[in-house]
GUPA-902874 format. One line per 4 residues: number of its first residue (from 1); their letters; for each residue z, y, x of N, C-alpha, C, O. Coordinates in nm, 4 decimals. Layout:
NUM = a = Z Y X Z Y X Z Y X Z Y X; ... .
END
This chain:
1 = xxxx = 0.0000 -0.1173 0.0840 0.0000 0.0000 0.0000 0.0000 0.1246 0.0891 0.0803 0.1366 0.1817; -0.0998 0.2247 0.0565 -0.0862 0.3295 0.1596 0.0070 0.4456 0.0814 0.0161 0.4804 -0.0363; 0.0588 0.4794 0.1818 0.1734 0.6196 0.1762 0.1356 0.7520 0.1774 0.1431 0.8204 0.2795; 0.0813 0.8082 0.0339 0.0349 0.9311 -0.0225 0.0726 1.0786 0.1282 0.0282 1.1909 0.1519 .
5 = xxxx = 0.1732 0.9881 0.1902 0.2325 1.1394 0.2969 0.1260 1.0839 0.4003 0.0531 1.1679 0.4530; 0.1110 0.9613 0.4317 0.0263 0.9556 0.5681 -0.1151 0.9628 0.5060 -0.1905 0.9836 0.6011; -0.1748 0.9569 0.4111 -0.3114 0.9913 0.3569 -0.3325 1.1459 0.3632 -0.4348 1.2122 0.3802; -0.1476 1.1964 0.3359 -0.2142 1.3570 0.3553 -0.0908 1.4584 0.4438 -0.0182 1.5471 0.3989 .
9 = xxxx = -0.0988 1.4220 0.5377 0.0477 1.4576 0.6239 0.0567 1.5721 0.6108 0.1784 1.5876 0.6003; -0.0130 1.7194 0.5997 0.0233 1.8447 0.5656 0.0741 1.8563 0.4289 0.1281 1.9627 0.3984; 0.0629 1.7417 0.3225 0.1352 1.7984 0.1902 0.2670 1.8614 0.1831 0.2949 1.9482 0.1004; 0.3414 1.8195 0.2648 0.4780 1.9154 0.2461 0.4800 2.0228 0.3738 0.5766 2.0838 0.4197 .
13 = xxxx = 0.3891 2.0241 0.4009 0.3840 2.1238 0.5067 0.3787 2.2680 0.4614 0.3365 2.2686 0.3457; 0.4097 2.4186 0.5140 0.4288 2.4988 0.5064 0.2685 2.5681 0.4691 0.1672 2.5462 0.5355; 0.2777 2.6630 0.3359 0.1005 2.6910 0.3050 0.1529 2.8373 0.3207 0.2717 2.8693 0.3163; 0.0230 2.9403 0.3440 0.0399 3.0547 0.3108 -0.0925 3.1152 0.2852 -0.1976 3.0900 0.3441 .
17 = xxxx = -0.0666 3.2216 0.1623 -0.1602 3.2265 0.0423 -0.1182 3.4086 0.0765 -0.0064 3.4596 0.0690; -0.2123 3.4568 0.1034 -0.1791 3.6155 0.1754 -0.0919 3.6437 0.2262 -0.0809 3.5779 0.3296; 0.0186 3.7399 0.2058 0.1393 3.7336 0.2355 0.2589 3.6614 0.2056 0.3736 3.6713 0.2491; 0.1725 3.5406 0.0695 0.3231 3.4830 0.0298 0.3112 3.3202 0.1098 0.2081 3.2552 0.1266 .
21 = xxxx = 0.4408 3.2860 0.1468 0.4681 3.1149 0.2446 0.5276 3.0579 0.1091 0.6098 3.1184 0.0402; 0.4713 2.9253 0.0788 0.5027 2.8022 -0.0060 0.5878 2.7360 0.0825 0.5582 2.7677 0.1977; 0.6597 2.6754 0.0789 0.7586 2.5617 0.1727 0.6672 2.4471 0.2013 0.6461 2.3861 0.3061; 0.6272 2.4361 0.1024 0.5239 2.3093 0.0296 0.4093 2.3246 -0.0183 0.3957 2.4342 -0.0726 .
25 = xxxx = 0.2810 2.2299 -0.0216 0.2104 2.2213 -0.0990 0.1565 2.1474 -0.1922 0.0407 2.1067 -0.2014; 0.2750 2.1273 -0.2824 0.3024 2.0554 -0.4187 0.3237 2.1724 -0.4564 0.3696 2.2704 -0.3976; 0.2621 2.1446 -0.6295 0.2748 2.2791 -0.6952 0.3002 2.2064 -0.8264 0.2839 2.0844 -0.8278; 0.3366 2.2667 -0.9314 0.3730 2.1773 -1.0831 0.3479 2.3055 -1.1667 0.3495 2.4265 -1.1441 .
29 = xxxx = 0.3269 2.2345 -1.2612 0.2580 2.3497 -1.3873 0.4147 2.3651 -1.5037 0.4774 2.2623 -1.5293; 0.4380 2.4350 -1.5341 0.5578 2.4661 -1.6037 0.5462 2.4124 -1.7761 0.5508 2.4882 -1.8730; 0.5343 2.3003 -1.7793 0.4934 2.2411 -1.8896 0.5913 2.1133 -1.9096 0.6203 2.0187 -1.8363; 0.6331 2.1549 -2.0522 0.7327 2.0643 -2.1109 0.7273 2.1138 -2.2738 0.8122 2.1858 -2.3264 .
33 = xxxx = 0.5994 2.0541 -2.3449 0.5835 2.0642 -2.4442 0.7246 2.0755 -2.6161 0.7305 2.1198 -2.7308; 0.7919 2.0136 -2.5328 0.9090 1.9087 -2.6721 0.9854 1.9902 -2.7054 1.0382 1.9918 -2.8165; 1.0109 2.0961 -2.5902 1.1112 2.2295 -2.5728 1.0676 2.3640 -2.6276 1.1321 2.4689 -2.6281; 0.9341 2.3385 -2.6779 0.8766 2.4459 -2.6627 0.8713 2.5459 -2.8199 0.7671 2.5136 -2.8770 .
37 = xxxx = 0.9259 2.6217 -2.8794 0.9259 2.7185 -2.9516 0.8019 2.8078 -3.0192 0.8287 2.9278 -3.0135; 0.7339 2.7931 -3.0521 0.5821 2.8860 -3.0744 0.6800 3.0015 -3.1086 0.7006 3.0652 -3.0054; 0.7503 3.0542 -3.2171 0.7948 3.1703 -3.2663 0.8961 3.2754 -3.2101 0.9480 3.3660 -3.2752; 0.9191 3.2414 -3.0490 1.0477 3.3169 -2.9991 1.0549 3.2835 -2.8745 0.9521 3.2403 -2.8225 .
41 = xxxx = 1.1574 3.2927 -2.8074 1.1484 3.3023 -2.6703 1.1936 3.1531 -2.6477 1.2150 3.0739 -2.7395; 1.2083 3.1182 -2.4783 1.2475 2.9647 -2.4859 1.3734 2.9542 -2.4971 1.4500 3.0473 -2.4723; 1.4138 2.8267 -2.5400 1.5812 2.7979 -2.5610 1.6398 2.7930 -2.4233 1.5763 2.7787 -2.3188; 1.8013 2.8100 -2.4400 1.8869 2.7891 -2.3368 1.8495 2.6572 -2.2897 1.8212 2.6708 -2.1707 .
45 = xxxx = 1.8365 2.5443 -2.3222 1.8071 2.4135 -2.2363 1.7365 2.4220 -2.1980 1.7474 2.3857 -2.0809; 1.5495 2.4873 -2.2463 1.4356 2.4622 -2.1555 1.4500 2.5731 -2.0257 1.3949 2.5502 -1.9180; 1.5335 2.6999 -2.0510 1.5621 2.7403 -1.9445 1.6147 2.6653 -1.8224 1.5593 2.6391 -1.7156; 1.7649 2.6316 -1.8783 1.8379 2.5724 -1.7725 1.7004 2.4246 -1.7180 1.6950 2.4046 -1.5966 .
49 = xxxx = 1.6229 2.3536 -1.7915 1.5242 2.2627 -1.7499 1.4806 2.2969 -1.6131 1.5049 2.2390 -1.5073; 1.3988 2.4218 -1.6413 1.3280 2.4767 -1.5267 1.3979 2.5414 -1.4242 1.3290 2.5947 -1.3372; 1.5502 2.5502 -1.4132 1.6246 2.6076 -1.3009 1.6602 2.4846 -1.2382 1.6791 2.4774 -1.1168; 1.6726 2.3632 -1.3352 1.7189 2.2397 -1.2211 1.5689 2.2139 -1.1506 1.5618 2.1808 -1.0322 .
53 = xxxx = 1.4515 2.2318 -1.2327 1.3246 2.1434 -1.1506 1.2842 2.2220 -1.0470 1.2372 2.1725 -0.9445; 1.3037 2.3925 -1.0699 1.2667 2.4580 -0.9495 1.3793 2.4584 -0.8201 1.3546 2.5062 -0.7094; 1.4954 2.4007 -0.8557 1.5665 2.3696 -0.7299 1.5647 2.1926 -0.6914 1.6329 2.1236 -0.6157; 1.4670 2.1673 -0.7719 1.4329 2.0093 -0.6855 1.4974 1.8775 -0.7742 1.5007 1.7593 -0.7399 .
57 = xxxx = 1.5443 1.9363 -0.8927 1.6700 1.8107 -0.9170 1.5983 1.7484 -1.0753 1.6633 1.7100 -1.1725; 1.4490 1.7537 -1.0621 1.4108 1.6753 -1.1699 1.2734 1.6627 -1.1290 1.1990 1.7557 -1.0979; 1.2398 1.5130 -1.1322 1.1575 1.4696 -1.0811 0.9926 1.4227 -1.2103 0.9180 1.3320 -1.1735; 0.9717 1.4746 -1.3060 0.8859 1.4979 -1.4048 0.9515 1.5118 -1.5689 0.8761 1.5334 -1.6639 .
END
């Protein structure tokens, strides 16, 4: 079985996109349909959702 990191050894490597540095170059689209509100702003859980995934602690 080959290992997605040795097929692409810069993926977690450091990117930079003008002046701004990514840590990484994994990127995720902010999508979590189930949470989602059409009429108002997002709820306290899908908030707190996206503060655990942007500090790493949820894995899809």
């Amino acid at each position: 079985m080959v290992n997605a990191f040795e097929s692409f050894p810069r993926l977690l490597s450091p990117l930079k996109i003008g002046n701004v540095l990514f840590r990484k170059r994994m990127f995720a689209a902010p999508v979590n349909s189930a949470d989602i509100v059409s009429d108002g702003p997002p709820s306290l859980d899908l908030v707190a959702y996206f503060e655990r995934k942007a500090m790493g602690g949820i894995m899809g």
